[in-house]
VEXLUM-14824 format. One record per residue: chain; residue in three letters; residue number from 1; z, y, x of N, C-alpha, C, CB in turn. Coordinates in Angstrom, 3 decimals. Glycine has a CB too. Example, Ala and Ser with C-alpha at 12.3 -4.5 7.8 and 13.67 -1.06 7.14 Angstrom:
BEGIN
+----+-----+-----+----------+----------+----------+----------+----------+----------+----------+----------+----------+----------+----------+----------+
: ch :  aa :   i :     n_pz :     n_py :     n_px :    ca_pz :    ca_py :    ca_px :     c_pz :     c_py :     c_px :    cb_pz :    cb_py :    cb_px :
+----+-----+-----+----------+----------+----------+----------+----------+----------+----------+----------+----------+----------+----------+----------+
:  A : ALA :   1 :    7.800 :   -5.690 :   13.190 :    7.800 :   -4.500 :   12.300 :    7.800 :   -3.300 :   13.200 :    9.046 :   -4.473 :   11.308 :
:  A : SER :   2 :    7.080 :   -2.250 :   12.850 :    7.140 :   -1.060 :   13.670 :    7.870 :    0.030 :   12.900 :    5.725 :   -0.598 :   14.084 :
+----+-----+-----+----------+----------+----------+----------+----------+----------+----------+----------+----------+----------+----------+----------+
end
This chain:
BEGIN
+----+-----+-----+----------+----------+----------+----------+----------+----------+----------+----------+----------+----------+----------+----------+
: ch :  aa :   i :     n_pz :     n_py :     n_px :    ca_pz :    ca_py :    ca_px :     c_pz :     c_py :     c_px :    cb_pz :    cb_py :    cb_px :
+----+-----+-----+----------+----------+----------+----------+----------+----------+----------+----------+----------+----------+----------+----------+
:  A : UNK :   1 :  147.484 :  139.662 :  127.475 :  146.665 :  139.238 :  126.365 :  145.256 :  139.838 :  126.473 :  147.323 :  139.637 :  125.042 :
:  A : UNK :   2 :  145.108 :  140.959 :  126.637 :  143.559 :  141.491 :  127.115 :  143.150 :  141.144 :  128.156 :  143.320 :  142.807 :  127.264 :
:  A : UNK :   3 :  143.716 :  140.645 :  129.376 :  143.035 :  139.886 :  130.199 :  142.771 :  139.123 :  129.884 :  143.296 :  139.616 :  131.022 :
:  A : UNK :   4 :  143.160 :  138.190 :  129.099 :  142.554 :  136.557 :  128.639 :  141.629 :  137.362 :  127.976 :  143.557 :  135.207 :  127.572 :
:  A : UNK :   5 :  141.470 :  137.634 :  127.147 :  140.415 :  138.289 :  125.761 :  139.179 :  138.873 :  126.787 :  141.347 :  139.974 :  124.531 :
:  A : UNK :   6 :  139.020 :  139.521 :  127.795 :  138.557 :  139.818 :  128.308 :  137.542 :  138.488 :  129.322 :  139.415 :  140.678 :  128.585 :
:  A : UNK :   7 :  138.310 :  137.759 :  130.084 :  138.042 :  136.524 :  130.639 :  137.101 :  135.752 :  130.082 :  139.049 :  135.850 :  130.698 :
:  A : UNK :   8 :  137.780 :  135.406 :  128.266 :  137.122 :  135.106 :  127.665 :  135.721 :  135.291 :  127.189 :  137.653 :  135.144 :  127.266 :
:  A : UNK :   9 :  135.708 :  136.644 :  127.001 :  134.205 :  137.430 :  126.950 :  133.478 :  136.667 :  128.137 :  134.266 :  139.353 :  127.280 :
:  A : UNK :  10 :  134.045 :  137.018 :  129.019 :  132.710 :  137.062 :  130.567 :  132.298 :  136.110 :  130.468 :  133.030 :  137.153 :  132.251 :
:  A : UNK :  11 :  133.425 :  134.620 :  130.331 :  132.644 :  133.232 :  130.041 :  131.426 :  133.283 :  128.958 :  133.744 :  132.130 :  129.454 :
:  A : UNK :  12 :  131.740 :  133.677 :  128.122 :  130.484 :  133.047 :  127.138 :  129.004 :  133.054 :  127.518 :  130.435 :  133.813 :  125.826 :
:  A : UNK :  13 :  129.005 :  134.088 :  128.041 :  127.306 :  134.558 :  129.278 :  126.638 :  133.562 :  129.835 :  127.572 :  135.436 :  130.849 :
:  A : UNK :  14 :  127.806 :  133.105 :  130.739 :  128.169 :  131.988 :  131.578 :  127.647 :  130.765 :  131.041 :  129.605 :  131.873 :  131.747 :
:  A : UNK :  15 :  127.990 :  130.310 :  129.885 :  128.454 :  129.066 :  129.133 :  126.488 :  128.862 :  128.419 :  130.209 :  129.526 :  127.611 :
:  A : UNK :  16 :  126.144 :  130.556 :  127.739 :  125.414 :  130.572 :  127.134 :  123.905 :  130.108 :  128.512 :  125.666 :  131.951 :  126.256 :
:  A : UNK :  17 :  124.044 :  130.530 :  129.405 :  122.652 :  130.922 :  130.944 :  122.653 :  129.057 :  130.987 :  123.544 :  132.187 :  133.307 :
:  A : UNK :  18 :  124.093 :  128.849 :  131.006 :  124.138 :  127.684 :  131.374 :  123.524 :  126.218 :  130.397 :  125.473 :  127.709 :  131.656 :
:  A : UNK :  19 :  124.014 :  126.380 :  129.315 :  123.790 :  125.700 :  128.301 :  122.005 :  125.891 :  128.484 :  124.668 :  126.290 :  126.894 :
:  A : UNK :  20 :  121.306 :  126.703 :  128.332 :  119.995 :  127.482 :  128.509 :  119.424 :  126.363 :  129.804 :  120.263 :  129.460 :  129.023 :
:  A : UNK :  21 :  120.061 :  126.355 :  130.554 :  119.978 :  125.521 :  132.071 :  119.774 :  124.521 :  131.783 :  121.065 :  125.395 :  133.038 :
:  A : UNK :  22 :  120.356 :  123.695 :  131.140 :  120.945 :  122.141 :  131.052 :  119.732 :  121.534 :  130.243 :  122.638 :  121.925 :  130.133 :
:  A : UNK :  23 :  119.140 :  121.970 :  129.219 :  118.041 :  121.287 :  128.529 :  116.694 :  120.652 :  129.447 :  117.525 :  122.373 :  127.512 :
:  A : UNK :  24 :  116.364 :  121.918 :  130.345 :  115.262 :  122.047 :  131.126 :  115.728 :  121.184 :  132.833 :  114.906 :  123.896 :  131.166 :
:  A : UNK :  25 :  116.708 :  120.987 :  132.766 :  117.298 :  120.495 :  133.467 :  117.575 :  118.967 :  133.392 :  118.130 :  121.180 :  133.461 :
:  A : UNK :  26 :  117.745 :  118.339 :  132.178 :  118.219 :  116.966 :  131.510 :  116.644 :  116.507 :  131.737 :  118.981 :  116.984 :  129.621 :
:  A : UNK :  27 :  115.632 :  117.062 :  130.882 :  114.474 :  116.937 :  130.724 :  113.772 :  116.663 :  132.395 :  114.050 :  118.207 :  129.863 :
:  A : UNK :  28 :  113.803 :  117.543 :  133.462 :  113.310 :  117.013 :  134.678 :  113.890 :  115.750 :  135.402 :  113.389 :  118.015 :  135.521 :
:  A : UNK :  29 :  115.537 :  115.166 :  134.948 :  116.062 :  114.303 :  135.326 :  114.976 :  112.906 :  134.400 :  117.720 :  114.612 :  135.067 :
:  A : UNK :  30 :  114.865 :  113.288 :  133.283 :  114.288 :  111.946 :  132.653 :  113.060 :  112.208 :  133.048 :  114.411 :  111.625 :  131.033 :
:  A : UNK :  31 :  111.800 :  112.942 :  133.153 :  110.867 :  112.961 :  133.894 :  110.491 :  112.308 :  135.332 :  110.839 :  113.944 :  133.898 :
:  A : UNK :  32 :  112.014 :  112.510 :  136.625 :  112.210 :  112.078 :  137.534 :  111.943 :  110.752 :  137.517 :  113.173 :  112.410 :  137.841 :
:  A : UNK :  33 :  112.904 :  110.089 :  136.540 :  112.945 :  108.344 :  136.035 :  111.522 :  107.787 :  136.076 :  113.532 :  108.070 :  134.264 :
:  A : UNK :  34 :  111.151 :  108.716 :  135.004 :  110.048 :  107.987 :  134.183 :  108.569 :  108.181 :  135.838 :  109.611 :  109.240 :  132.069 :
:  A : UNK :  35 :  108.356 :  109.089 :  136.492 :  107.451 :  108.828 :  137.411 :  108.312 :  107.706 :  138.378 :  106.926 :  110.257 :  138.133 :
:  A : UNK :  36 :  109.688 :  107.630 :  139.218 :  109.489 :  106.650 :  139.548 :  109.350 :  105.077 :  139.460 :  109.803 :  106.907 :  139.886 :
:  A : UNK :  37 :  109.670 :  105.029 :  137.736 :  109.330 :  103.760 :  137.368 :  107.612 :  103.738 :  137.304 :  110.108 :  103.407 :  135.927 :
:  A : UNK :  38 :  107.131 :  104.512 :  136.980 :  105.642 :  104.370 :  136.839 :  104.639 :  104.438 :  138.238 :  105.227 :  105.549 :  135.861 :
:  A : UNK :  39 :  105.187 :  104.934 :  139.315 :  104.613 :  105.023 :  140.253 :  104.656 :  104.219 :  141.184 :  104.752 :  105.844 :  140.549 :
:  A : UNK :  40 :  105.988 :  103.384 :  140.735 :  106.189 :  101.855 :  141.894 :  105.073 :  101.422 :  141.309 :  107.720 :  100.534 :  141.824 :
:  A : UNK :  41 :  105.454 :  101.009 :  139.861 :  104.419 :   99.974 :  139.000 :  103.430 :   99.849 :  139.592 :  103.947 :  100.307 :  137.670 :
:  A : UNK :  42 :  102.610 :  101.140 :  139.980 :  101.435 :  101.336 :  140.086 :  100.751 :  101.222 :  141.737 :  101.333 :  102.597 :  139.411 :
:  A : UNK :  43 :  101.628 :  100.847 :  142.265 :  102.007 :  100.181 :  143.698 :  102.163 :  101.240 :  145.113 :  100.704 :   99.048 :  144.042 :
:  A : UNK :  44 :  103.365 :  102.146 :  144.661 :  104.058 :  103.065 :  145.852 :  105.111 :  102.066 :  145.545 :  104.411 :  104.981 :  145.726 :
:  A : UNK :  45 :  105.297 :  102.380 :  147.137 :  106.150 :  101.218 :  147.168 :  107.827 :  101.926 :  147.777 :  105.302 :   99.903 :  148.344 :
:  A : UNK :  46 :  108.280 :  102.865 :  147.303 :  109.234 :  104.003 :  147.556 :  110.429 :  104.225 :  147.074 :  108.777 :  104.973 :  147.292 :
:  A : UNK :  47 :  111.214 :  104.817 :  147.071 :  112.723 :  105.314 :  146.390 :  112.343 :  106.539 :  146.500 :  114.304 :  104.989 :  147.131 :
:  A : UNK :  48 :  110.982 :  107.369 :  146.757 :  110.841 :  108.636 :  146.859 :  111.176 :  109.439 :  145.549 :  109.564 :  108.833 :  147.312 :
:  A : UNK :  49 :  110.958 :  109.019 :  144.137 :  111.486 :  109.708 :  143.152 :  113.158 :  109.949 :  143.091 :  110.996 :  109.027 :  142.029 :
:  A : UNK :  50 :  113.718 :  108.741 :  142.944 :  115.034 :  108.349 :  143.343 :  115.554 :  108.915 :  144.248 :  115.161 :  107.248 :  143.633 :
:  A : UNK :  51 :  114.932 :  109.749 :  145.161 :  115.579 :  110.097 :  146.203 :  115.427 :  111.334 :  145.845 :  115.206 :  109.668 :  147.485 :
:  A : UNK :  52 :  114.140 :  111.930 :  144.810 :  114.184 :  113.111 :  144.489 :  115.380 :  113.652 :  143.379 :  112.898 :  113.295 :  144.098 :
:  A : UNK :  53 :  115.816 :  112.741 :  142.658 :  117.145 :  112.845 :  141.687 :  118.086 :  113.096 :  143.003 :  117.612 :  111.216 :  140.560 :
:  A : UNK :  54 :  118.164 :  112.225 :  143.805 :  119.580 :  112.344 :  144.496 :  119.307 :  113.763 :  145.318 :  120.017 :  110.856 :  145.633 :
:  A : UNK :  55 :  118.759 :  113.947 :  145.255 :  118.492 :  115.593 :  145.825 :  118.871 :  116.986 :  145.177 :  117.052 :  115.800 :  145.919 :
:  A : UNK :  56 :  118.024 :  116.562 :  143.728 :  118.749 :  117.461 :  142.726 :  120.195 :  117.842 :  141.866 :  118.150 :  117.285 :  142.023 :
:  A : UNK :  57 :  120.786 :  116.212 :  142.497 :  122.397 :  115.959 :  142.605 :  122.680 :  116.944 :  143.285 :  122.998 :  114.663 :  143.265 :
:  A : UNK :  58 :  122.208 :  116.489 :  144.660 :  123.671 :  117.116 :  145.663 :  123.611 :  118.371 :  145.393 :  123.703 :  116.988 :  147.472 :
:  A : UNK :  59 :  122.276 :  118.911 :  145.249 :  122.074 :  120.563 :  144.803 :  122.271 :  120.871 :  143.818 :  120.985 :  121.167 :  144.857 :
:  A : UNK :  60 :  122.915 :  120.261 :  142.871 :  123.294 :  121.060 :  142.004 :  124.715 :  120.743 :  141.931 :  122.547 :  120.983 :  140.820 :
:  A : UNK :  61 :  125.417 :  120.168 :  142.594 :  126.737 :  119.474 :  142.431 :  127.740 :  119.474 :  141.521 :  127.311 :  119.683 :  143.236 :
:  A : UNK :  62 :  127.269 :  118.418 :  140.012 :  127.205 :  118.871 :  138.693 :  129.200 :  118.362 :  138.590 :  125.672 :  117.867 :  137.493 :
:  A : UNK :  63 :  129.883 :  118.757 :  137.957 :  130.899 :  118.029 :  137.266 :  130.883 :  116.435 :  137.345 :  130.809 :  118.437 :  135.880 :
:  A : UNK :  64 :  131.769 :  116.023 :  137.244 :  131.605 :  114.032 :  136.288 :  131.002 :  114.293 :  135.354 :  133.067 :  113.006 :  135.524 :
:  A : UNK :  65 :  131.183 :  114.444 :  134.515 :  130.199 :  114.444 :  132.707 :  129.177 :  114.957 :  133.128 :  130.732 :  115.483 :  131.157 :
:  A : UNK :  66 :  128.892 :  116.745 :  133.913 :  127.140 :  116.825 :  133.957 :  126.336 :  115.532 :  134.899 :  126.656 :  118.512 :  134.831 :
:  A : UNK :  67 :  126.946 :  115.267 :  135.943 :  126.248 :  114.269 :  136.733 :  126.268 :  113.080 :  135.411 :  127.157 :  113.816 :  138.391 :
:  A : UNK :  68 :  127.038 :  112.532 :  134.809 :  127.103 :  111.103 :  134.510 :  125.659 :  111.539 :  133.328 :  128.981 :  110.350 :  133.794 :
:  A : UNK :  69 :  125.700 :  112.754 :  132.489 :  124.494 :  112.746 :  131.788 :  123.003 :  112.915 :  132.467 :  124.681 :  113.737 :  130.897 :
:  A : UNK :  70 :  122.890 :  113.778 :  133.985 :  121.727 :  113.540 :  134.270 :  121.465 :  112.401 :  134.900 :  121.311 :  114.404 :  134.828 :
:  A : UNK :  71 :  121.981 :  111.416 :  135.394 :  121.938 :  109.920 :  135.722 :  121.499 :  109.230 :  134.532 :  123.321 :  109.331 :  136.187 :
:  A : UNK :  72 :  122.211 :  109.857 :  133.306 :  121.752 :  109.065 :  132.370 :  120.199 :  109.162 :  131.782 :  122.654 :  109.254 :  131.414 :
:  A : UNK :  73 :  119.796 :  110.680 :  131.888 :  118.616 :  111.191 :  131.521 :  117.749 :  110.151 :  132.597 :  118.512 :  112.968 :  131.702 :
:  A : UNK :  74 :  117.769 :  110.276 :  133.782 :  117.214 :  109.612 :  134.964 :  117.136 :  108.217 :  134.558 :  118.060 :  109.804 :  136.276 :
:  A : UNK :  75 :  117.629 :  107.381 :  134.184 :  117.733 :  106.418 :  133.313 :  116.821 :  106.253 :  132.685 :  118.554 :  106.460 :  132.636 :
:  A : UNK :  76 :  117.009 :  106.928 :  131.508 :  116.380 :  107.326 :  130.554 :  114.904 :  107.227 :  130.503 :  116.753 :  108.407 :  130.419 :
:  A : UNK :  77 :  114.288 :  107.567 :  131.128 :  113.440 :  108.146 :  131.670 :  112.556 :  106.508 :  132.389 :  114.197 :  109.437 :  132.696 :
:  A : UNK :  78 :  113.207 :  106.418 :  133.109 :  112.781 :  105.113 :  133.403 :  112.558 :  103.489 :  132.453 :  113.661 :  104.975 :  134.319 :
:  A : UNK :  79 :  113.837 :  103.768 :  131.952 :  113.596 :  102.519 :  130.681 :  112.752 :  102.418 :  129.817 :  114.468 :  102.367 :  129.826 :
:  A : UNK :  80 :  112.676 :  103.877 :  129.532 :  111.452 :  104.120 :  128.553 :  109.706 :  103.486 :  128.842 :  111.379 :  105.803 :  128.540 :
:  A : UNK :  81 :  109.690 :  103.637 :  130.008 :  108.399 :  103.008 :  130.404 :  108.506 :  101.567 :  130.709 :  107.828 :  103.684 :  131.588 :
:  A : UNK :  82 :  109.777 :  101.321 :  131.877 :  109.967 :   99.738 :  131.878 :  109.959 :   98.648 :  130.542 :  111.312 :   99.576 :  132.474 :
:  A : UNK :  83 :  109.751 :   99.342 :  129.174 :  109.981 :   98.615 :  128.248 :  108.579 :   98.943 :  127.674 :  111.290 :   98.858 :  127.483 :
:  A : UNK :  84 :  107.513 :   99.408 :  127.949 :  106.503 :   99.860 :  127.473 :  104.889 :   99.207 :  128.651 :  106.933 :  101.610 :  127.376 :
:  A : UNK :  85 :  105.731 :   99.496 :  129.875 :  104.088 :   98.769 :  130.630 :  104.827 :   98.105 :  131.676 :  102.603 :  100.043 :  131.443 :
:  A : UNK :  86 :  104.235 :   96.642 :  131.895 :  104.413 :   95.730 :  132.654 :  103.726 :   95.762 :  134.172 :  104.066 :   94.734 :  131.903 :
:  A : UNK :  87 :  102.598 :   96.159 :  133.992 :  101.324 :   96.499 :  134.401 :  100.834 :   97.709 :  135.234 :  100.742 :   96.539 :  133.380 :
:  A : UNK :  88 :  100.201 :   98.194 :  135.815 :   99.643 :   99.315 :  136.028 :   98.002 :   99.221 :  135.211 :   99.692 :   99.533 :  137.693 :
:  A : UNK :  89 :   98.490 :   99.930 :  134.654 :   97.135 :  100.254 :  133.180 :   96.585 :  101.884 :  133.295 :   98.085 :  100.120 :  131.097 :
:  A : UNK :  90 :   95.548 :  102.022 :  132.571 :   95.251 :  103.343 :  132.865 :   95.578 :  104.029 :  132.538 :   94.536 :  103.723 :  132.837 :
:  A : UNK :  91 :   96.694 :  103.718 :  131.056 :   97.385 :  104.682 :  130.314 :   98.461 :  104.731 :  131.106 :   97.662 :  104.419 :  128.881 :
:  A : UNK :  92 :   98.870 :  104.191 :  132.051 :  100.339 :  104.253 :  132.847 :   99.810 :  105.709 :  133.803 :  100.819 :  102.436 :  134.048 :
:  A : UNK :  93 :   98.436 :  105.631 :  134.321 :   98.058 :  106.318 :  135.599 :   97.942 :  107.702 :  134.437 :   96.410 :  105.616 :  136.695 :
:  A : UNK :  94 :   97.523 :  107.611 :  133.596 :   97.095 :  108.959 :  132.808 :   98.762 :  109.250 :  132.624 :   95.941 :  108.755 :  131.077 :
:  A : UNK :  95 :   99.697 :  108.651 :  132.336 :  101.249 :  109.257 :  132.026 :  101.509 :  109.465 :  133.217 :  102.448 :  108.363 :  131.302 :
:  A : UNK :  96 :  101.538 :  108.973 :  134.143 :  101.412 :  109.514 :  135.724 :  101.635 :  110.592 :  135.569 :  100.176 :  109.433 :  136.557 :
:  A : UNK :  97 :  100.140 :  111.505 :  136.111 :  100.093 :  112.410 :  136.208 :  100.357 :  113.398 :  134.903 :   99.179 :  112.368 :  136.803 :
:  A : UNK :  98 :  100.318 :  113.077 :  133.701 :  101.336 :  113.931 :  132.678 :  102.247 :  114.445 :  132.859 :  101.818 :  113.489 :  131.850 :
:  A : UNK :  99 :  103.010 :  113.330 :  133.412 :  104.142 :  113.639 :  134.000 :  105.079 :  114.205 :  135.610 :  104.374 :  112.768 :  133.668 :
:  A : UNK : 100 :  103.756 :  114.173 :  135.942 :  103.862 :  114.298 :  137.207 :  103.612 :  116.310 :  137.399 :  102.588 :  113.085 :  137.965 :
:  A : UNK : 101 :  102.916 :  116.482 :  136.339 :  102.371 :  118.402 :  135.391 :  103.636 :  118.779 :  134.920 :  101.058 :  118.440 :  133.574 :
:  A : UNK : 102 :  104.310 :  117.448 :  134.222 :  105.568 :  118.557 :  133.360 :  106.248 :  118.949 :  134.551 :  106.882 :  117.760 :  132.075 :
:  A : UNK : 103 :  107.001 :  117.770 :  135.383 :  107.457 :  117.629 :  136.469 :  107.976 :  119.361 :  137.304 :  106.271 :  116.717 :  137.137 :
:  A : UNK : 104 :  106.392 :  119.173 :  137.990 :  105.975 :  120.822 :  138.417 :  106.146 :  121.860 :  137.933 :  104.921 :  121.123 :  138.505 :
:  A : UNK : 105 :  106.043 :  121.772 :  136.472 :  106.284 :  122.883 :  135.102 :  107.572 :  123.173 :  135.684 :  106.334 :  122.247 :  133.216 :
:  A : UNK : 106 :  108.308 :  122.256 :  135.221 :  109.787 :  122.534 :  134.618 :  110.484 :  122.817 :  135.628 :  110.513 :  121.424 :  133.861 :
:  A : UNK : 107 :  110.261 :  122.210 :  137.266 :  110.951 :  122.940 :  138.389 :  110.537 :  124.100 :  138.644 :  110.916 :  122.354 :  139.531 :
:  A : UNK : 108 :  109.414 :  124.638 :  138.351 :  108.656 :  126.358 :  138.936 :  109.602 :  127.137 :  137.716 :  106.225 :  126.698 :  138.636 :
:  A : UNK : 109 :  109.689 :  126.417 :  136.708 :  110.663 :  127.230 :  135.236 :  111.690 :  127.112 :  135.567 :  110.717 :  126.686 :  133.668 :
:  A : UNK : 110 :  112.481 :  126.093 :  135.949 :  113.709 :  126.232 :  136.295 :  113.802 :  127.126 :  137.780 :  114.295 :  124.784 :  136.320 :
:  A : UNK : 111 :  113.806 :  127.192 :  138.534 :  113.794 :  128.354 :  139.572 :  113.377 :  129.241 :  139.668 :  113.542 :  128.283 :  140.385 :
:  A : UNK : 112 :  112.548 :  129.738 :  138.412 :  112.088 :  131.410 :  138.620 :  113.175 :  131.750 :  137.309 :  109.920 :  131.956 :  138.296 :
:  A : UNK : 113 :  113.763 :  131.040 :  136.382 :  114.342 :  131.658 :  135.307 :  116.001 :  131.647 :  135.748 :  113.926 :  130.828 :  133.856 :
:  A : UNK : 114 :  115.934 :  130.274 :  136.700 :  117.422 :  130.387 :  137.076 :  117.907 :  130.640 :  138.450 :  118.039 :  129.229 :  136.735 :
:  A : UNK : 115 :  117.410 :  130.542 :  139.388 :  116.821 :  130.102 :  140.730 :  118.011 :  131.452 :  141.601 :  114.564 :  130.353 :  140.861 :
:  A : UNK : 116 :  118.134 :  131.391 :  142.294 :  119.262 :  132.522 :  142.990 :  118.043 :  133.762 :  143.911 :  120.666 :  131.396 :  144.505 :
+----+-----+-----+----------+----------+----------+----------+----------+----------+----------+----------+----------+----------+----------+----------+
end
């Protein structure tokens, strides 16, 4: 019984670093989306974002449920603009690179706060 009770303890750390992880983490998956829908638009003609999600897959080699939610964020991310600019406009090129800042943000944050 104190080994479980004990076990139990150590997880929560775990659960808590992790949970901590996952926000900043969801958030670069829908970021991912949203530049490569905006950057084809804007005429790259690539799977280079897409290929940058499938990267952050294999490296992080999430569960079913964590993968199926950052696919979904990745998604996400993309629809949001596909339903917003048809076009390459200047407000697309200015969210561009917005996004292209958080992007950078949130991976230099995620690997210096979680990073091995």
């Amino acid at each position: 019984m104190l080994v479980i009770a004990a076990l139990a303890f150590a997880i929560q750390p775990a659960r808590a670093a992790e949970a901590a992880y996952e926000k900043p983490l969801l958030r670069l998956a829908e970021v991912l989306g949203a530049v490569h829908y905006l950057r084809n638009l804007c005429g790259e003609t690539s799977d280079a974002w897409r290929g940058k999600m499938q990267e952050l897959l294999t490296t992080e080699a999430p569960s079913p449920e964590r993968r199926e939610k950052l696919v979904a964020s990745f998604n996400q991310g993309y629809r949001a603009f596909a339903g917003t600019y048809q076009s390459c406009t200047q407000q697309a090129r200015s969210a561009i690179s917005g996004y292209m800042e958080e992007g950078a943000r949130l991976s230099k944050d995620i690997a210096q706060r979680y990073g091995n």
